[in-house]
N, C-alpha and C positions, 0 to 999 in steps of 0.2 A: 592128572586130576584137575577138574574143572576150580578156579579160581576162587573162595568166598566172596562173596559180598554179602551187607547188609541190603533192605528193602528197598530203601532211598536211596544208597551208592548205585543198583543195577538201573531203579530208575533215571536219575540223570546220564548212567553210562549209556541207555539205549536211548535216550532223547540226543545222546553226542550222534551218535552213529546214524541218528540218521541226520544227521547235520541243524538238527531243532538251536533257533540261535536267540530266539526270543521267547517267551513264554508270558503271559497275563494273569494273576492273580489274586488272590486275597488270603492273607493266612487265618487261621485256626488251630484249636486243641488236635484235631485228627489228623490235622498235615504239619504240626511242628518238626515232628522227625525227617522229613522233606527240606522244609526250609533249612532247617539246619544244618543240613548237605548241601542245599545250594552256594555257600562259599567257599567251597568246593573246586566248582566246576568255575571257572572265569567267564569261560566261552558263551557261556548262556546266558544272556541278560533276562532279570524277571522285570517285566513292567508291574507297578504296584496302582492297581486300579481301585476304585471307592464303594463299587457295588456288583458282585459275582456276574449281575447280567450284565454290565461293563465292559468283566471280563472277557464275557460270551461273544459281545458283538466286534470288540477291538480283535476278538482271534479270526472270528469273521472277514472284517476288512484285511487284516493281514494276510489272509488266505485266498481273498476276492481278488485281492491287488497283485499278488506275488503268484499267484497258481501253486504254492505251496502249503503244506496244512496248518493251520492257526492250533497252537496248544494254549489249553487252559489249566492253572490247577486251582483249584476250590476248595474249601473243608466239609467237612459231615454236613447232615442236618440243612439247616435255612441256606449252608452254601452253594451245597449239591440244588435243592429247591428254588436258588433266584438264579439259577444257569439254565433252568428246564425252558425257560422264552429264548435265548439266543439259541438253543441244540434244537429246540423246533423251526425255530427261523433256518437255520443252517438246514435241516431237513427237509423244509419245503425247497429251499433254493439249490440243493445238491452240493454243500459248501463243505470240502472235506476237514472238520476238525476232528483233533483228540482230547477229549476233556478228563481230565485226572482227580478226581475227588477223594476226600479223605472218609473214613470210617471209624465206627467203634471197634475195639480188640473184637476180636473172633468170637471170644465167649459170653461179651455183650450183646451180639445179633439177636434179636427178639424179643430182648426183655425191656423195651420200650427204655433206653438208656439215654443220658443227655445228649442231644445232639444228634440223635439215631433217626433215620427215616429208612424206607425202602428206597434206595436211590437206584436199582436195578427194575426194581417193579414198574416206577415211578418214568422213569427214562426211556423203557422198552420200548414205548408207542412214538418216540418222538427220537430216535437214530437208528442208525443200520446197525448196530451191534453193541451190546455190552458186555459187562467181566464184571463178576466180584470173586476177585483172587483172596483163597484162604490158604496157597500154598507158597511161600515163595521162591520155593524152586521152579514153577511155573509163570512168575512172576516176568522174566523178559521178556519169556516167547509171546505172553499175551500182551506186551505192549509191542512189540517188533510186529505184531500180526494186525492188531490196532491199527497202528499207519497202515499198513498196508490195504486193509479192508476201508479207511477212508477213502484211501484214493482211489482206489479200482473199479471198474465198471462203472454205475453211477454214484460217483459220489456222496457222501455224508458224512455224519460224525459219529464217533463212538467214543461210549465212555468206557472208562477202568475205574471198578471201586475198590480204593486198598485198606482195607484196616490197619489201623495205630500198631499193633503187635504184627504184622506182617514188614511195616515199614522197615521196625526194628531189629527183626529176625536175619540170620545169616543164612546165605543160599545159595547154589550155582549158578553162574552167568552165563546165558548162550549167544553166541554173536549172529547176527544177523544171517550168515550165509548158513547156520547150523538148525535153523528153522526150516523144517518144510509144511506149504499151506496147501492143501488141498485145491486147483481150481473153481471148484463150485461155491468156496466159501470167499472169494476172491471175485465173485461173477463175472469172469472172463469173459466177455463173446469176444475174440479174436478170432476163435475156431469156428464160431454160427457160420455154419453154409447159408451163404447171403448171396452169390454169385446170379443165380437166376433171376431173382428179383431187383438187381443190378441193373440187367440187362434190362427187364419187363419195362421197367423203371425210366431209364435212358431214352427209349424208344418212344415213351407214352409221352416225354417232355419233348421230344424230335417235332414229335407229330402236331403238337400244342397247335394253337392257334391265338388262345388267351392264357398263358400260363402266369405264376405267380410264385416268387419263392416266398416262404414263411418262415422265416429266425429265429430259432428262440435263441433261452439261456444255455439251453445245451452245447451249442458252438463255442461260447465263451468259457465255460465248465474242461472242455475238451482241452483247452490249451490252445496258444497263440496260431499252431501252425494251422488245426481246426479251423480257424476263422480265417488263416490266408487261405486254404484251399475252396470255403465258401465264397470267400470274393472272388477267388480265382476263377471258380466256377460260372458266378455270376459275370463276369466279363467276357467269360466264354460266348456264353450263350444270347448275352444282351439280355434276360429275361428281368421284367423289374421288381424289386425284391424290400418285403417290409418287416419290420422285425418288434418282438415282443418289447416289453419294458426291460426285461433281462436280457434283451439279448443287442439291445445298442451298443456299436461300436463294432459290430461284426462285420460290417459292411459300412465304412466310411460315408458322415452326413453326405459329404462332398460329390461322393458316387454320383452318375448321371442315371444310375440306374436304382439310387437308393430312395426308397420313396419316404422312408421315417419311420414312427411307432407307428402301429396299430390297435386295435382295440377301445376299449370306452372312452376314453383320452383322445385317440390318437386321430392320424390325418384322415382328414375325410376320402380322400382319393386312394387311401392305402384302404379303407373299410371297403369301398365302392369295388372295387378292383378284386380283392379278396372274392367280395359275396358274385362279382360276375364272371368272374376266371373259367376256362374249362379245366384247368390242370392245377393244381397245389402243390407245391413240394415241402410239406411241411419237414423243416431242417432241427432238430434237438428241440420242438415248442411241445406242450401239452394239450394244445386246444382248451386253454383255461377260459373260464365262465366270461372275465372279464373281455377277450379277445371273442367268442364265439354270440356274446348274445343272445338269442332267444333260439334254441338248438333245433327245431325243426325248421327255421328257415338259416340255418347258416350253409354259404356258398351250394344251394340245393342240384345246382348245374354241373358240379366237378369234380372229373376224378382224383381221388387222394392219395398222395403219396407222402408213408410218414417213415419218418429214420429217427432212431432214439433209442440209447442205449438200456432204458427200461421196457423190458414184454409188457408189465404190467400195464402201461401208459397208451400202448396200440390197444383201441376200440374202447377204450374205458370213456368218453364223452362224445366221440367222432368217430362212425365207421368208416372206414379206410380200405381204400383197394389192393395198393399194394406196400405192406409192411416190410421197414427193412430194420430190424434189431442189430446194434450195432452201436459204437464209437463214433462220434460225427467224422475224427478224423478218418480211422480204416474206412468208412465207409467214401466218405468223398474221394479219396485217391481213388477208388475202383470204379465210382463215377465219372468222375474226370477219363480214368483209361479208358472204360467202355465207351463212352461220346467220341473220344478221339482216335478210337478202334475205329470204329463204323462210319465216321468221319459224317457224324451227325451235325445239320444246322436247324434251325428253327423255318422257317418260310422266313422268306424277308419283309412280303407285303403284307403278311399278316400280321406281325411281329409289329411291325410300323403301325398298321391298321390298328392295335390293340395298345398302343402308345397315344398313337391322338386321340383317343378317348381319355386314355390316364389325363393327359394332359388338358382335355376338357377340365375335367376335373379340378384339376390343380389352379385353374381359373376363380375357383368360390374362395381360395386364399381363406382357409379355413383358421388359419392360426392370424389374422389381421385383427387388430383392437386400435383404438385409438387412444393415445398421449397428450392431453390437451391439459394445459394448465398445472398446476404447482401439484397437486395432488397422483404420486405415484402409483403408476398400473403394475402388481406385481412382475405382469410379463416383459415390459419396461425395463424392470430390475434384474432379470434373470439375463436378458438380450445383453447390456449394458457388462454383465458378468464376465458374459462369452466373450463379449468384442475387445477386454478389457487383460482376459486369460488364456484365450486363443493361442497364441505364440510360444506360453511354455508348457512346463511339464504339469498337465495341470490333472490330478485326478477331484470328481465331485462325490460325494456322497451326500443320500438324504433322510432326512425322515419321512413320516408317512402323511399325505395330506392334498391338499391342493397346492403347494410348495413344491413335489415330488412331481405331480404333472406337468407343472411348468416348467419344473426344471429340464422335465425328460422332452419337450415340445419345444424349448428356446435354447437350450446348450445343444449344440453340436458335437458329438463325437467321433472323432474321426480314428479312433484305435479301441481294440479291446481293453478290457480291464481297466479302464479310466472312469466308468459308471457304475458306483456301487450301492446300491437300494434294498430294502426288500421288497421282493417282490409276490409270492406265494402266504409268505403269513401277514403283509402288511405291518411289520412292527413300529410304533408310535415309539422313539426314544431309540435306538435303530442307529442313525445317521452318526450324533459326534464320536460315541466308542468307535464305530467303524471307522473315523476319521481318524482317529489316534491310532488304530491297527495300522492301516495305510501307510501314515506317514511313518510307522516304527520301519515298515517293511520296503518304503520310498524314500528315506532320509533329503534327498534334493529336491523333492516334486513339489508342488503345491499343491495342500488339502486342504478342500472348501468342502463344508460341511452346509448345504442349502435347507435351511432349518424354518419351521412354523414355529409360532410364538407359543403354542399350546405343548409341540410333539418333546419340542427342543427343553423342557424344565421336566422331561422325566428321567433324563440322564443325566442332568445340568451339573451334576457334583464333579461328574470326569474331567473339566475343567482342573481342578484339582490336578489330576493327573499329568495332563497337559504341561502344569505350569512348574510341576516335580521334574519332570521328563524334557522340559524345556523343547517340547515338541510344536511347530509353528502353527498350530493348524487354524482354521479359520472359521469361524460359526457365521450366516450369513442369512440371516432372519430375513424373512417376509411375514412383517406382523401385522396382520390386520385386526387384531385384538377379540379372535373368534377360534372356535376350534373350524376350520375354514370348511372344510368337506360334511364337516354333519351339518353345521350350518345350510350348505350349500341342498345338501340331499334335501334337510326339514323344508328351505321355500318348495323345493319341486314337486315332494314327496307328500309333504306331511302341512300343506295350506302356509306356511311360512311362519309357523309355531316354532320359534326359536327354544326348544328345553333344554335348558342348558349348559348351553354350548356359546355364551359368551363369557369371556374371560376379563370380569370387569375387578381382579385382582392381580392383576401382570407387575412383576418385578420391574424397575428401572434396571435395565439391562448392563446403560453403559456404567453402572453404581455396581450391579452385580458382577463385571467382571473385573471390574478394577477392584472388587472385595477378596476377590481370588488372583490376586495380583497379576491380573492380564488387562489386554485395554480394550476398553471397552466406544466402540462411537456408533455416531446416529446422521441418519440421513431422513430427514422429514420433506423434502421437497427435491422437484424432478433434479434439477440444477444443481442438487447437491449429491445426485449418488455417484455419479465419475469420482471426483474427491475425495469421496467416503471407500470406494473398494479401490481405488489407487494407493491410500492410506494405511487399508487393509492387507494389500499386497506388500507393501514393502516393510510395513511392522516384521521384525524377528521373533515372532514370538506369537502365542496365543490372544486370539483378538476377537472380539462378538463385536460382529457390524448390527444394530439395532434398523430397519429400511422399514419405515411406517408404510405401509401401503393402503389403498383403498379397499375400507373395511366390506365391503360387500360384491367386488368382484368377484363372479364364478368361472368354474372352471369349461373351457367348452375347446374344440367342439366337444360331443358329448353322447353316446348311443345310450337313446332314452330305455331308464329300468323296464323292462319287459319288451323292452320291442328288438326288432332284427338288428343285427349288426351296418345295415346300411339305410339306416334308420338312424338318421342322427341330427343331433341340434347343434347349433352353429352359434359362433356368438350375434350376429345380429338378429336372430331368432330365438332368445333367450324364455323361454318356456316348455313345459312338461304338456304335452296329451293325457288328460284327465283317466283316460281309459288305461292307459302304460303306466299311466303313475300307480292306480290302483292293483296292479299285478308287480308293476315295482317296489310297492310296499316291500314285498317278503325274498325279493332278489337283491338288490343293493347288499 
């Protein structure tokens, strides 16, 4: 006879089993019975975060940084409801978590009770799966099944909602090997007959003359080995290769073959390249809006080749020649085999031929500003960051802004999972929880958190956290006293009608962190930011660097609102086409 447990005992026994070692939190009336089994369990440590979406994004980072799934638990009501922005952020970016929410008893569902919401309704459109368990003798299998439908196929998060009278109920316990899940609900393609379009595939990049691989986040998603056999591959072949905002780090800055981001941000000779290619291989990307530009003239010359473990995502913005649904890793090894079957090369003088153009390219030194005088250039501060954190274990996280460009254009990274952002929902307040994930899930590394003065005070309380947890991490401001990117849009967009979007109420930073007893310092001038992030590094402890920068630097190069992807503005050509702008009105 299977073993009793209570609601709360089976749930931490299956959070053991699957080796869950940290969890993020907030308590409540609906998750008392929870907590109060977590003294329990030793082995699991809860972080105590200051606001549910905290919770959301620190399981985030933890999950970004470790490739294993970030759990959350949260209460009824406004707790399940301030988680709904990290579970959609996790949902745009494929981020596998498990979020555990509390409920009213069974018999309160419906009668608008304290604390009550639809947290199942509410949640449906924004993760791969939910539960509200009213049994709890079903109560393991659906969280053993939970993990597992995060992690598989693509990725996401799912929640489980438990009501208060379930928690407490006694039930059978099933062990993990005692579950069985159906493949389909699991969405395996291990078994997709992909072999021919392997082949197709292989041959179509042999033949190339101008080809180009494209990176996304799916590579990083897939796991470490994913992203060696994409570089492996790209060393293969020599082919030059650029990669999304999510998907940096897949292919090392340092590469001779890595050209950097792409898209509205990103290098001009990685856009240029792209829109003249004959051949794409687009690697786990979506052909998202911001990479693709103005969709009837993107790369109008090239055959497409897409690999991505969602069906859905083949031909939904880009029709594509040949689809290959799949795992980026299964899929690259049988890449790799078929190339070295056939004992495929690229032509040599074409190959070269289609290099000294890239390399034309790279001559406009798209990312070149100039440093003159006392007055710091954010990209200044970001370079200075790298030159200064290079050497160690360093992961970045950001928030959303013109700080997130820069960051992703002047850090360098040279390994996966070291760049943690959002990417698909843009979330503003995003960056420090993630940074507190991280460092829970990287105890030795160093976490910089590359914060805007505007994005960085909508999660400002997890400092808090931080200094409970005595977690080192490091907030690392570029404040130019604006919300930087609306700012930025309104000159280009909108005649330079600032509505606002300047922040002429900003906390004294280094007062506010030393109020949450971390230290807080300021770098106002160029001569002082080595000092100031040398300082920042060897503090033990949580630290907000305050780095005044010049309030009205934009962000470039730049592919102007409504126009093609190799349509781009540069920073010594800092202006919008009157005609792009008016179409970019309703695109931005």
């Amino acid at each position: 006879m299977a073993k009793l447990m209570t609601g709360a005992e089976i749930l931490f026994q299956v959070l053991e089993d699957h080796g869950v070692r940290h969890i993020f939190g907030y308590p409540g009336g609906a998750v008392l019975p929870i907590y109060d089994e977590l003294k329990n369990h030793k082995s699991i440590e809860h972080i105590l975060v200051r606001h549910e979406q905290g919770a959301g994004h620190a399981a985030e980072g933890y999950a970004r940084s470790s490739g294993k799934p970030g759990v959350l638990l949260v209460t009824s009501g406004p707790g399940a409801t301030n988680a709904v922005t990290a579970l959609t952020d996790a949902y745009m970016d494929s981020i596998p978590l498990v979020c555990i929410t509390g409920q009213v008893p069974t018999h309160l569902i419906g009668t608008d009770a304290f604390q009550e919401c639809d947290t199942t309704g509410i949640t449906r459109p924004c993760t791969k799966h939910n539960y509200l368990v009213k049994d709890v003798n079903s109560l393991s299998t659906v969280i053993h099944e939970a993990f597992m439908i995060a992690k598989s196929g693509r990725p996401g998060p799912v929640v489980i909602d438990i009501p208060k009278d379930v928690q407490f109920a006694s039930g059978s316990y099933k062990q993990k090997k005692e579950i069985f899940i159906p493949s389909h609900r699991l969405f395996d393609t291990k078994n997709f007959d992909n072999n021919n379009q392997v082949e197709e595939a292989t041959k179509l990049i042999a033949n190339s003359k101008k080809p180009i691989f494209y990176i996304g986040g799916g590579c990083i998603n897939s796991g470490p080995e994913a992203s060696k056999l994409v570089h492996d591959f790209v060393k293969l072949t020599g082919v030059p290769s650029t990669m999304t905002l999510m998907g940096l780090g897949t292919v090392p800055a340092s590469d001779k073959c890595s050209l950097g981001m792409l898209g509205m941000h990103g290098m001009y000779e990685a856009n240029l390249a792209m829109h003249d290619c004959d051949v794409m291989v687009n690697i786990g990307a979506r052909f998202d809006d911001r990479v693709t530009g103005r969709l009837d003239a993107f790369s109008p010359n090239s055959k497409k080749i897409h690999i991505d473990i969602e069906a859905s995502n083949i031909n939904k913005n880009i029709k594509v020649d040949i689809p290959i649904i799949g795992d980026v890793k299964n899929i690259l090894k049988k890449v790799i085999a078929s190339w070295k079957k056939n004992n495929y090369t690229i032509n040599k003088e074409d190959l070269e031929s289609w290099w000294n153009k890239i390399n034309e390219w790279k001559k406009v030194d798209c990312l070149d500003f100039s440093q003159t005088g006392n007055t710091i250039k954010p990209q200044y501060a970001v370079q200075r960051l790298y030159e200064l954190t290079k050497d160690r274990d360093t992961i970045i996280t950001t928030e959303v802004g013109q700080h997130q460009m820069w960051a992703a254009q002047y850090y360098k990274f040279e390994k996966p999972n070291k760049w943690i952002t959002s990417g698909g929902l843009g979330t503003m307040g995003f960056g420090y929880p993630a940074a507190i994930g991280a460092q829970i899930a990287n105890p030795k590394s160093l976490v910089v958190d590359i914060a805007g003065d505007g994005s960085i005070l909508m999660n400002i309380q997890e400092i808090s956290t931080a200094v409970q947890h005595r977690l080192p991490v490091k907030i690392f401001i570029l404040n130019n006293e604006y919300m930087g990117m609306v700012r930025q849009w309104q000159e280009l967009l909108h005649g330079g009608r600032y509505s606002e979007s300047y922040m002429d109420s900003l906390p004294d930073f280094v007062k506010l962190a030393e109020s949450f007893h971390a230290k807080g310092l300021r770098a106002m001038k160029t001569d002082e930011v080595d000092d100031t992030i040398k300082e920042m590094i060897e503090y033990d402890g949580p630290v907000i660097a305050d780095i005044i920068v010049d309030k009205e630097e934009n962000c470039f190069p730049m592919i102007q609102s409504g126009s093609a992807h190799n349509e781009m503005v540069l920073n010594k050509d800092q202006k919008q086409d009157e005609k792009s702008a008016e179409k970019g009105k309703i695109l931005v």
